[in-house]
BAVOLO-820983 format. One line per 2 residues: number of its first residue (from 1); their letters; for each residue x, y, z of N, C-alpha, C, O. Coordinates in steps of 0.001 Angstrom, whole numbers, plus 500000, padded with zeros to 6 digits. Example, Ala and Ser with C-alpha at 12.3 -4.5 7.8 and 13.67 -1.06 7.14 Angstrom:
BAVOLO-820983
1) as) 513190 494310 507800 512300 495500 507800 513200 496700 507800 514236 496681 508465  512850 497750 507080 513670 498940 507140 512900 500030 507870 513409 501138 508039;
This chain:
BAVOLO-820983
1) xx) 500848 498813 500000 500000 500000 500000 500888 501244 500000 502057 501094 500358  500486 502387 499658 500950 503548 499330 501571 504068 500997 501247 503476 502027;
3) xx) 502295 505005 500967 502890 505368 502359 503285 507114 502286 504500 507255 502147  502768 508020 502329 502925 509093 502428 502588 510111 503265 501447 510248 503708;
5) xx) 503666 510971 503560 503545 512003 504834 503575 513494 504332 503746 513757 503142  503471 514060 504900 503618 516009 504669 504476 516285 503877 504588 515227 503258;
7) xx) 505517 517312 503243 506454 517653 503213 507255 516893 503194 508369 517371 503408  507205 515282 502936 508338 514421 502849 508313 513698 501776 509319 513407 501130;
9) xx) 507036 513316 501476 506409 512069 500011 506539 511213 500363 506654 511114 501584  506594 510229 499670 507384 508835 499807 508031 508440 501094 509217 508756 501001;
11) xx) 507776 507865 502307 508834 507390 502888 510129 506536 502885 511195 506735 503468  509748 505557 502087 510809 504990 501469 510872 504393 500265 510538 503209 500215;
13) xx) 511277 505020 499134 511336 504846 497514 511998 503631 497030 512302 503327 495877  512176 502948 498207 512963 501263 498060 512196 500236 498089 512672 499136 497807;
15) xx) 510779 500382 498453 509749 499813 498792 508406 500109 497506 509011 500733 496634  507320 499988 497159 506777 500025 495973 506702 501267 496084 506967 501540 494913;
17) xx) 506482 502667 496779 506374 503631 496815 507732 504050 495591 507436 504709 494594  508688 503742 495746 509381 504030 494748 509193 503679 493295 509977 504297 492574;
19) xx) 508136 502624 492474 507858 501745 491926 506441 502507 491850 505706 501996 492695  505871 503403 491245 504572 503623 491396 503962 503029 489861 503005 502255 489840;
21) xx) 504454 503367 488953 504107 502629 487906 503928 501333 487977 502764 500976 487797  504926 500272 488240 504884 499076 488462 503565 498498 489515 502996 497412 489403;
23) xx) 503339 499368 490353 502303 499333 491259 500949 499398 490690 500202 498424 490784  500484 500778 489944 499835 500747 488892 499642 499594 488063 498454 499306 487915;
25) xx) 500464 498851 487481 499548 497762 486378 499630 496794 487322 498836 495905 487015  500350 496478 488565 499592 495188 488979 497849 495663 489443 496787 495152 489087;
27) xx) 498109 496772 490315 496013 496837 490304 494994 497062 489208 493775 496939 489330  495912 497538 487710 495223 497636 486449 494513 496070 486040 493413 495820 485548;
29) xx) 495681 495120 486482 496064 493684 486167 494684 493358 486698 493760 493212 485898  494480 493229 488080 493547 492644 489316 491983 493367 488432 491129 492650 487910;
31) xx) 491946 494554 488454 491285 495340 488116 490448 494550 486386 489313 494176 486091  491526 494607 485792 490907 494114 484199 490546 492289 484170 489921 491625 483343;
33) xx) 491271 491874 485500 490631 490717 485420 489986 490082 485905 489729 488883 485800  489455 491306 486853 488444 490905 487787 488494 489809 488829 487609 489015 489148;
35) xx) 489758 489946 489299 490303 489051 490348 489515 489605 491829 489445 490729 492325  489154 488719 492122 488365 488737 493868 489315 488537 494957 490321 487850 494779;
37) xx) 489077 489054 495992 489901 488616 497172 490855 488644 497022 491293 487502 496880  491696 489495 496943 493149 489665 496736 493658 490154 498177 493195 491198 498636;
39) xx) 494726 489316 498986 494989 489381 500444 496708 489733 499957 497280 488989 499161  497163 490544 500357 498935 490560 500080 499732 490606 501932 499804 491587 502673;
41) xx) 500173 489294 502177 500891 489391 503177 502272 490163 502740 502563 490340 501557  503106 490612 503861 504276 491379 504016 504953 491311 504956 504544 490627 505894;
43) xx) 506024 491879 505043 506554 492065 506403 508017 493084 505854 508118 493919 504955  509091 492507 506944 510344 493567 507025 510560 494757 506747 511482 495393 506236;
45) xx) 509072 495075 507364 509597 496548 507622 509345 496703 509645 509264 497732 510316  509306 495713 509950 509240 495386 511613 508261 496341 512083 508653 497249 512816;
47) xx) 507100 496264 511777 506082 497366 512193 504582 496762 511585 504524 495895 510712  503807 497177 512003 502219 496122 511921 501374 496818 511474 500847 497755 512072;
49) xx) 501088 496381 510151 499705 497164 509401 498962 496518 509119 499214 495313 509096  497546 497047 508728 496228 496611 508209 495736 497876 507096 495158 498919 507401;
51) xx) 496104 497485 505910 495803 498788 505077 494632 498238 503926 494575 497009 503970  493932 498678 503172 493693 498694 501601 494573 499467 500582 495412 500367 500583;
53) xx) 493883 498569 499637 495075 498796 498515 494265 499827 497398 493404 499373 496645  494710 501449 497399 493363 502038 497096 494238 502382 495918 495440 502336 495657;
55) xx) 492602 502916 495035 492804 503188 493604 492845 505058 493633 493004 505951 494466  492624 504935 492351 492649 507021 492581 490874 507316 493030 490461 508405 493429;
57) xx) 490090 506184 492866 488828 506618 493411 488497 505558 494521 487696 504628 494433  489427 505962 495767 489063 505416 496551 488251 505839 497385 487865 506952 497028;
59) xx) 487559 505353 498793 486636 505884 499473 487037 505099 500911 486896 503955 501343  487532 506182 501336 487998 505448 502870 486927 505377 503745 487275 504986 504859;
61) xx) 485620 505643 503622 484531 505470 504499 483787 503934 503829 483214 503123 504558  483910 503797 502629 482942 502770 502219 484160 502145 501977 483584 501116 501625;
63) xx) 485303 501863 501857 486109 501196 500798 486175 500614 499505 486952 499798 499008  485187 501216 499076 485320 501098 497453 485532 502126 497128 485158 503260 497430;
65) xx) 486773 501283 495862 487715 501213 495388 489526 500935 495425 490670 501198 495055  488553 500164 496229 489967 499107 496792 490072 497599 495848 489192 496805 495516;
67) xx) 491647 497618 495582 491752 496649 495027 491949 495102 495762 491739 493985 495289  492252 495358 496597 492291 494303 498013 493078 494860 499308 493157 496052 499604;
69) xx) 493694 493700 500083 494247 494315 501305 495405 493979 501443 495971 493447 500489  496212 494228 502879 496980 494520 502910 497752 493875 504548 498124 494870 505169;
71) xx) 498012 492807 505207 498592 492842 506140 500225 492486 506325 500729 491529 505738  500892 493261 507100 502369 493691 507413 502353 492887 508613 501476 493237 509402;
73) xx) 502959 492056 508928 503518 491716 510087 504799 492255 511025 505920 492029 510570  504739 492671 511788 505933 493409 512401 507019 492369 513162 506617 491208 513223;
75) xx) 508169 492599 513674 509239 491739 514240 508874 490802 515381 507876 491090 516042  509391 489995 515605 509465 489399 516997 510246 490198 517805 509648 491090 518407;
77) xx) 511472 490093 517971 512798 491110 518817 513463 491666 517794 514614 491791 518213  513401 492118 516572 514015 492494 515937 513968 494435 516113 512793 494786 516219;
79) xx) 514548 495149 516139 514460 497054 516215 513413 497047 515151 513335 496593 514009  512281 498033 516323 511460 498609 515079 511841 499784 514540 512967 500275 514455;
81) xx) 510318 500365 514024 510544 501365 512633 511740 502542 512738 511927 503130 513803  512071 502663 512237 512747 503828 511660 511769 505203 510922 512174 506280 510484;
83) xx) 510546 504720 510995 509660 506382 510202 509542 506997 511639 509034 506202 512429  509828 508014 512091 509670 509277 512709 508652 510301 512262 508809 511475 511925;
85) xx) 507780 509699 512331 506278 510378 511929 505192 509415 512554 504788 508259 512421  504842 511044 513648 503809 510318 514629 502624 509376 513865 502110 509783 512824;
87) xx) 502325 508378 514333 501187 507696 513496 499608 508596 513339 498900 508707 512338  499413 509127 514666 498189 510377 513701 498549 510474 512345 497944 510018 511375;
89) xx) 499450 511024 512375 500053 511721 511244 499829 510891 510200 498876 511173 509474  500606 509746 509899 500579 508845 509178 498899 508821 508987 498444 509343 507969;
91) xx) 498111 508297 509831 497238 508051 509843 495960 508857 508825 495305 508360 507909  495915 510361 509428 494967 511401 508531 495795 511397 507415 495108 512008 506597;
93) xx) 497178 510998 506677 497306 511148 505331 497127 510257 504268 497103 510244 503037  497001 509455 505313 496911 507910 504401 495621 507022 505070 495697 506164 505949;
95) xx) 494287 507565 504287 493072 506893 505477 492613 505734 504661 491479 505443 504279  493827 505104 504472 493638 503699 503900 494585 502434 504777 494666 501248 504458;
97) xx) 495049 502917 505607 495798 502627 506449 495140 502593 507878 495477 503352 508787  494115 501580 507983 493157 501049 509314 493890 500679 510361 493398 500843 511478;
99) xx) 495160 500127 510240 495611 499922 511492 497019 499946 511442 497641 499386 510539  497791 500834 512766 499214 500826 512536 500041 500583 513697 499427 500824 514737;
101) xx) 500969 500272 513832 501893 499955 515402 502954 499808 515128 503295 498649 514893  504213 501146 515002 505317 501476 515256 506426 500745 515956 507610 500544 515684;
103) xx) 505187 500228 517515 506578 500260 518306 506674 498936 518843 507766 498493 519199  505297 498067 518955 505455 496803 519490 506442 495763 518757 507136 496061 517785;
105) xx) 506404 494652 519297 506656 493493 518854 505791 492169 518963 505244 491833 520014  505711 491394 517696 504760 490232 517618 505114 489787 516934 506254 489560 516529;
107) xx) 503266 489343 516375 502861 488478 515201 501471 488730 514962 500824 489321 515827  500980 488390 513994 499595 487774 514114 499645 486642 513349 500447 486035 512640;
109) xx) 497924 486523 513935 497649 485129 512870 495987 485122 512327 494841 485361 512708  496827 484633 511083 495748 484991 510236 495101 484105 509997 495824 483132 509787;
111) xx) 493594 483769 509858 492432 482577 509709 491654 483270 508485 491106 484372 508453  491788 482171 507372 490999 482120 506307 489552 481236 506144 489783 480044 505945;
113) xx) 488576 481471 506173 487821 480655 505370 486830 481855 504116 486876 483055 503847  485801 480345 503535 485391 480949 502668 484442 482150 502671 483881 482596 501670;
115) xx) 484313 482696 504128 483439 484098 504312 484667 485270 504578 484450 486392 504122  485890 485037 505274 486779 485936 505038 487934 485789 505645 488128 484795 506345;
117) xx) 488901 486762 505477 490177 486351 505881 490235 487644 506651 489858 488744 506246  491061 487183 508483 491075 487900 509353 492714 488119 509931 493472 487212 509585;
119) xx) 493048 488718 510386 494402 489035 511073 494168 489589 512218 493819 490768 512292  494339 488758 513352 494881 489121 514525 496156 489828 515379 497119 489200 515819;
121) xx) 495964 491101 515493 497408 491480 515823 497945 491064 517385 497444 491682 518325  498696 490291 517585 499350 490097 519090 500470 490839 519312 501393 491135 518553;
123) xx) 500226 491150 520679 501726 492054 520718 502619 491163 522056 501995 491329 523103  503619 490473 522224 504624 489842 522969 504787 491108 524111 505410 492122 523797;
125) xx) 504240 490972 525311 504383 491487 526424 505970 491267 526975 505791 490512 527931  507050 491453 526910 508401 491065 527177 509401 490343 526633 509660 489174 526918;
127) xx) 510188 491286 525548 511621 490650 524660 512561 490579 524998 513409 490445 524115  513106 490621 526592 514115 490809 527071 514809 490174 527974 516009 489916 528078;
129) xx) 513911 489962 528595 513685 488611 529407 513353 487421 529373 512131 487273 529355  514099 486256 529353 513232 484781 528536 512609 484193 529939 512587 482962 529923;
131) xx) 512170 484692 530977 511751 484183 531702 510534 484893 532217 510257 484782 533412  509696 485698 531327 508702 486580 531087 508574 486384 530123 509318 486562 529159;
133) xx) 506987 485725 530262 506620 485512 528898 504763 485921 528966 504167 486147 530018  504195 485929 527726 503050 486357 527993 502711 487273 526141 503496 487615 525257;
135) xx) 500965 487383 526280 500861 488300 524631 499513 488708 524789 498609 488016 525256  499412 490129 524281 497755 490608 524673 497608 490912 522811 498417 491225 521938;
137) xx) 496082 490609 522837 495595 490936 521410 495704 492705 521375 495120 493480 522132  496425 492966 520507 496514 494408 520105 494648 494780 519206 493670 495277 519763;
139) xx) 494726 494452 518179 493755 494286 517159 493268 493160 516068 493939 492202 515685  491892 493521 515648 491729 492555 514602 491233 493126 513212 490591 494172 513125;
141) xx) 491515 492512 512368 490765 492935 510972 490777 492144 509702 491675 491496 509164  489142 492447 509268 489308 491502 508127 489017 491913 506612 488923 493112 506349;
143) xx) 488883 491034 505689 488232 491075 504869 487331 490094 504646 487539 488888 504782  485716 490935 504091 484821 490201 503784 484962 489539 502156 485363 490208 501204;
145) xx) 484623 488367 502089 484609 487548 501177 483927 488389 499602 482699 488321 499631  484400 489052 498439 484459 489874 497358 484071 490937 497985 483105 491449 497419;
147) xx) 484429 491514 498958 484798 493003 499235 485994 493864 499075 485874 495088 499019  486991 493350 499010 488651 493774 498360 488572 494722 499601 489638 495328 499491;
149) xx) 487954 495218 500715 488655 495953 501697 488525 495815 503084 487584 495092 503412  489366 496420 504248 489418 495881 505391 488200 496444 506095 487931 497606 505790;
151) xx) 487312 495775 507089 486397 496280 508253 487121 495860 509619 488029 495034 509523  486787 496369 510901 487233 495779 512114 486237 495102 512658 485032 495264 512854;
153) xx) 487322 494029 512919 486638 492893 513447 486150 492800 515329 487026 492835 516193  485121 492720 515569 484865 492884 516926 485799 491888 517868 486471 492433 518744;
155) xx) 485865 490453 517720 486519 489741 518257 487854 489301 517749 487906 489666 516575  489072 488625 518119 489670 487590 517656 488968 486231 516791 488057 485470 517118;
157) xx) 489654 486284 515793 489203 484915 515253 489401 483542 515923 488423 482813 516087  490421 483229 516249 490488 482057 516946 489749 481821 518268 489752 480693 518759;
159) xx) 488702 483503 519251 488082 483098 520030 486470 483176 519153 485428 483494 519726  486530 482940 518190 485090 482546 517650 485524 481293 516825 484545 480550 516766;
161) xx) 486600 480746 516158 486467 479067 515615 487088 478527 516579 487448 477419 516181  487564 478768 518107 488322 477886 518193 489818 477320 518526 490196 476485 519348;
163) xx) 490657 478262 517373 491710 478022 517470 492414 478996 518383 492059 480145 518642  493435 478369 518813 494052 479506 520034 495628 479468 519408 496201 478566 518798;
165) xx) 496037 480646 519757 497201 481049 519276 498149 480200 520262 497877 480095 521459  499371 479553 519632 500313 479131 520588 501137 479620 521398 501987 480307 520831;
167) xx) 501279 479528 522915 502300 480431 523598 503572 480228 523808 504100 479195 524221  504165 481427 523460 505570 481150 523396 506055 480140 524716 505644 479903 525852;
169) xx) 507369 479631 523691 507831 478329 524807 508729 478707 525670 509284 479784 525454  509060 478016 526727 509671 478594 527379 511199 477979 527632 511384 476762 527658;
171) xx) 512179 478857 527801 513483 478382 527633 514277 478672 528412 514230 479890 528579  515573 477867 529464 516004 478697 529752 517182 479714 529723 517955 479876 528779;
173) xx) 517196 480639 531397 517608 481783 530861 518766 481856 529704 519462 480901 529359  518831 483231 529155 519920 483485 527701 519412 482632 526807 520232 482787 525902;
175) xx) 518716 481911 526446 518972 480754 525254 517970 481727 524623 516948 482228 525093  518756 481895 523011 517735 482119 522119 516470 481911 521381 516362 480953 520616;
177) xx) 515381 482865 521590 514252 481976 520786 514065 481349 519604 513827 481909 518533  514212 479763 519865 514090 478950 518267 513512 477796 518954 513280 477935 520155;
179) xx) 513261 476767 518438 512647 475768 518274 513391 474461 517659 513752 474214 516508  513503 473524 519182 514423 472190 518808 513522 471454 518022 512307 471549 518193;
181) xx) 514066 470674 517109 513598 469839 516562 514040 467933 517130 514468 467030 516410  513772 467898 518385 514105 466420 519154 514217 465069 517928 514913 464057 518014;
183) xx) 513346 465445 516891 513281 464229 516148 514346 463801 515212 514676 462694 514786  514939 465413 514950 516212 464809 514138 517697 465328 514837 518734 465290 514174;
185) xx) 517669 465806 516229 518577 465997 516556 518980 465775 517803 520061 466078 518306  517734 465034 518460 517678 464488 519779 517939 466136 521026 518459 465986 522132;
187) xx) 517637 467017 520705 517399 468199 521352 518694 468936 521626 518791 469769 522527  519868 468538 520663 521457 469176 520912 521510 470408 520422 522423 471169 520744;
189) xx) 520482 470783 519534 520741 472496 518888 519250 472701 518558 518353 471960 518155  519347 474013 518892 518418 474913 517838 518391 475553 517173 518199 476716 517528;
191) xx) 518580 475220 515612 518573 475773 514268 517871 476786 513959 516736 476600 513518  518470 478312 514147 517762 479258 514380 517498 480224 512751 516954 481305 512529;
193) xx) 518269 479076 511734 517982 479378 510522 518878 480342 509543 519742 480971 510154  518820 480567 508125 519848 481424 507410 519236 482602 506887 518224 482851 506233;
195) xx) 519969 483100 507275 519975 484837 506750 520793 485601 505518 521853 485059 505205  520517 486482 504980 519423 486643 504555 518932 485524 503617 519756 484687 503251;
197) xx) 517563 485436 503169 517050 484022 503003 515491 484744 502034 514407 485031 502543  515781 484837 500952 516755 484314 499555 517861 485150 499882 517942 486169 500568;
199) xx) 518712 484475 499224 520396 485066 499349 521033 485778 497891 520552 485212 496909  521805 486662 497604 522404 487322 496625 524061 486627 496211 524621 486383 495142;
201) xx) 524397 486499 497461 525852 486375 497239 526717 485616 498475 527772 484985 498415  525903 485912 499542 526357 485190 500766 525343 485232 501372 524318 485855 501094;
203) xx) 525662 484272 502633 524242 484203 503547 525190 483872 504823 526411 483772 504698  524508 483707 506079 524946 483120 507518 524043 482049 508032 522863 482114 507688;
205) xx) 524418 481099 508788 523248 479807 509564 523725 480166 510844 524862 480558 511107  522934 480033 511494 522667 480228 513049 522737 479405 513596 521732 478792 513239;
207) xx) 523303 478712 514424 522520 477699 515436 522824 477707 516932 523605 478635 517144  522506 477006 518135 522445 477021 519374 522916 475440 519719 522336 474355 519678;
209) xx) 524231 475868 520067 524241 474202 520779 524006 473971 522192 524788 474489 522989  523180 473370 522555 522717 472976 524135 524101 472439 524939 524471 472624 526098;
211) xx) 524580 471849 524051 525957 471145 524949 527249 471162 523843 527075 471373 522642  528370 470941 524366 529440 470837 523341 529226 469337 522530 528885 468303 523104;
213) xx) 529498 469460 521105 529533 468628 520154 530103 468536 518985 530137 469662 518488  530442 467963 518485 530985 467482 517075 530129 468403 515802 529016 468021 515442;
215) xx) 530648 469385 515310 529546 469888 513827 530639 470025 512825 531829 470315 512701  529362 469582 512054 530048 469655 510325 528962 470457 509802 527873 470543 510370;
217) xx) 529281 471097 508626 528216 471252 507717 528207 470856 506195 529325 470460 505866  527337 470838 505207 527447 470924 504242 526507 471632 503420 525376 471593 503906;
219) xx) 526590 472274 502324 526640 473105 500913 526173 471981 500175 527005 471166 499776  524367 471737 499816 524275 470341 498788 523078 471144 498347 522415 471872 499086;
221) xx) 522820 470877 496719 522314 471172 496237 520921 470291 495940 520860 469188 496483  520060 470625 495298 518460 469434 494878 518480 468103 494567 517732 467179 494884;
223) xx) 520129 468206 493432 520258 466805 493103 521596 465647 494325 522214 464631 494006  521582 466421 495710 522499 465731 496239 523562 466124 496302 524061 466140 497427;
225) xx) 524488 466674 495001 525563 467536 494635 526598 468726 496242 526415 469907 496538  527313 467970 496694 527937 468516 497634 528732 469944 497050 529804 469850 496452;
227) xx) 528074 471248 497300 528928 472884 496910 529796 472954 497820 530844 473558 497590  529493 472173 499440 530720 472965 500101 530497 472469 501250 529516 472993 501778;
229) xx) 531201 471344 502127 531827 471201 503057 532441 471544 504236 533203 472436 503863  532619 471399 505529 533525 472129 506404 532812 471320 507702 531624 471233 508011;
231) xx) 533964 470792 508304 534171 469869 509195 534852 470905 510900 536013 471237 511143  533896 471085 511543 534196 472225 512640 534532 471874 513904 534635 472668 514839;
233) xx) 534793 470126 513980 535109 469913 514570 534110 470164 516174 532933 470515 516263  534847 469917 517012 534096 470176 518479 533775 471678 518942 534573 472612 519019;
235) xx) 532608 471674 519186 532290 473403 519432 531524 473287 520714 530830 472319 521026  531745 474517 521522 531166 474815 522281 530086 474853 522720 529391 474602 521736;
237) xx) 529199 475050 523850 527651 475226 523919 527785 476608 523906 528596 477277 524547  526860 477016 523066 526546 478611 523152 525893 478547 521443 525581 477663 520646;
239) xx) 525922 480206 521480 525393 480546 520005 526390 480194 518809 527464 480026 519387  526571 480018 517616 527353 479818 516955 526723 480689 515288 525578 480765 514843;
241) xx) 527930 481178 514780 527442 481402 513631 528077 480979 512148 529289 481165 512250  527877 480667 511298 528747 480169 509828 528323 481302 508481 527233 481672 508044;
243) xx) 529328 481527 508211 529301 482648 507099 529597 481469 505823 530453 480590 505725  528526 481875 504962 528842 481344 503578 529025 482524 502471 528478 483626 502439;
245) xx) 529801 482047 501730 529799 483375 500031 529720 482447 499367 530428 481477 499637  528940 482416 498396 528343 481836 497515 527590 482414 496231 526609 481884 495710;
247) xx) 528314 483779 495741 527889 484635 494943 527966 483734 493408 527293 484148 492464  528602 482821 493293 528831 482316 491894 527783 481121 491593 527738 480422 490581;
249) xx) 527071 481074 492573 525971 479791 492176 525418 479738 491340 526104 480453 490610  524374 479339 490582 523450 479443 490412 522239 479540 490344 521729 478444 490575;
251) xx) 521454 480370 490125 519815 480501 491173 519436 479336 491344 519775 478364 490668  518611 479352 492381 517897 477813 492643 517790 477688 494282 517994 478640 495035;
253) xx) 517453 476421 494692 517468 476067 495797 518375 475070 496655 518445 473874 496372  518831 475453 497362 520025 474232 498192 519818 474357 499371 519123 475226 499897;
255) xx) 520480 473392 499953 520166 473130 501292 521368 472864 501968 522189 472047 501552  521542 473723 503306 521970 473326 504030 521999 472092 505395 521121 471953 506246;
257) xx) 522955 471502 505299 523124 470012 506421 523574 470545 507474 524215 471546 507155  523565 470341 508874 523846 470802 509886 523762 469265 510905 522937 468727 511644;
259) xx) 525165 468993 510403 525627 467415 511635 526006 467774 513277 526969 468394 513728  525115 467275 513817 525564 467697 515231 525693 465922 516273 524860 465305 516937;
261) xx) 526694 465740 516041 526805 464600 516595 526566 463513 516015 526381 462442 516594  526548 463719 514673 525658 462755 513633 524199 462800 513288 523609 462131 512440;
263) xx) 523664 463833 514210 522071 463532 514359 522168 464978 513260 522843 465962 513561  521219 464855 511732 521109 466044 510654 519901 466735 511332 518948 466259 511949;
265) xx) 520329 468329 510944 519113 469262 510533 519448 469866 509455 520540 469750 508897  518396 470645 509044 518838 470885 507667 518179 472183 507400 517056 472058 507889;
267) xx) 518284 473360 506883 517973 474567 506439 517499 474992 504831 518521 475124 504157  516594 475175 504241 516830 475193 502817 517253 476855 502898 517348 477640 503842;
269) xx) 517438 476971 501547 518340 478516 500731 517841 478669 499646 517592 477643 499013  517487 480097 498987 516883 480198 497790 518208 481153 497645 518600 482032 498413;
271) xx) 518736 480723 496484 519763 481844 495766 518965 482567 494626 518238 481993 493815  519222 483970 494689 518406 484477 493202 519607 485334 492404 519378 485841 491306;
């Protein structure tokens, strides 16, 4: 969705705001082909929206002329925004932009069926502490089924089907938030995953070893094809990190192996 302030324009011209043409024929696209329900998830910009996706005759009271919607997911612990423009602000210039949050940290979760698709905003009550844990519903909003724009939703979705959001697990103190996988590694690390992810030229893997152990990794590609090797020998318990460059690949997908004692996990990689 569009993003504009006073005296500034564009907040950031790196993002489709810079791209307005290109922006233009995808809603010409939706528009001439009469595509329904058009939902565009997002994220990394670590900040939480609920917008429509408006045309030049839009109507922020009825929402028509909206081409569909719009939800942003904001960080877990990652630093939020960088825009320095109070959200009023934001808000009366851009009244296509139903819901906004600068400063928290979360998630939501979003429930589809065939009457509409909803987003729950949660906000993580404490990132600093792993021994405080806890999450209050910030907001909700949906879209109604061939309406292309957002209304607010009175409740949470999951406290009308049902489903309940999962609470964070608990770990202890210092250990980073990730998620062991016991089945293929008998609970020795937590594979906290590669960055950036699709990759350009290099990337990093993360992981957490619970105890000291034996790691290797490997660089293997779709068909099996070993790119790259490295035997690390005995490592410490703590965080660990592995730098790869890998600018000469070729696009596609590979996967990283992560031997910890013999027991594999494994990471995939999109190179573009």
């Amino acid at each position: 969705a569009p993003l504009e302030v006073p005296f500034i324009g564009p907040v950031n011209t790196d993002q489709w705001d810079g791209y307005q043409a290109e922006r233009q024929r995808v809603y010409d696209s939706i528009l001439t082909k009469q595509i329904t329900n058009v939902v565009v998830l997002t994220g990394d910009i670590h900040t939480a929206w609920a917008n429509d996706l408006p045309t030049a005759n839009y109507n922020a009271t009825t929402g028509a002329g909206s081409v569909g919607v719009e939800f942003v997911c904001t960080s877990i612990t990652s630093t939020n925004s960088v825009v320095n423009v109070p959200t009023t602000v934001i808000s009366s210039f851009n009244p296509h932009i139903k819901y906004l949050n600068l400063s928290d940290h979360g998630y939501f979760v979003l429930d589809v069926n065939r009457q509409r698709a909803q987003a729950d905003f949660w906000k993580i009550v404490n990132i600093t502490n792993a021994n405080q844990y806890g999450q209050t519903l910030n907001d909700s909003w949906y879209c109604a089924d061939t309406t292309a724009h957002l209304q607010h939703a009175a409740d949470s979705s999951h406290a009308s089907v049902g489903v309940h959001a999962i609470a964070p697990p608990k770990f202890p103190p210092n250990l980073p938030i990730a998620v062991d996988d016991p089945t293929t590694t008998d609970g020795l690390v937590a594979l906290l995953g590669g960055y950036p992810n699709p990759f350009h030229t290099d990337f990093m893997l993360k992981y957490y070893l619970h105890q000291p152990a034996k790691v290797s990794l490997r660089l293997i590609d779709l068909h099996g094809r070993v790119i790259e090797r490295r035997n690390l020998g005995h490592e410490g318990s703590g965080l660990h990190i592995a730098d790869f460059e890998q600018g000469n690949l070729a696009n596609g997908i590979y996967v990283v192996e992560l031997s910890v004692n013999g027991r594999i996990a494994t990471q995939r990689m999109i190179k573009y």
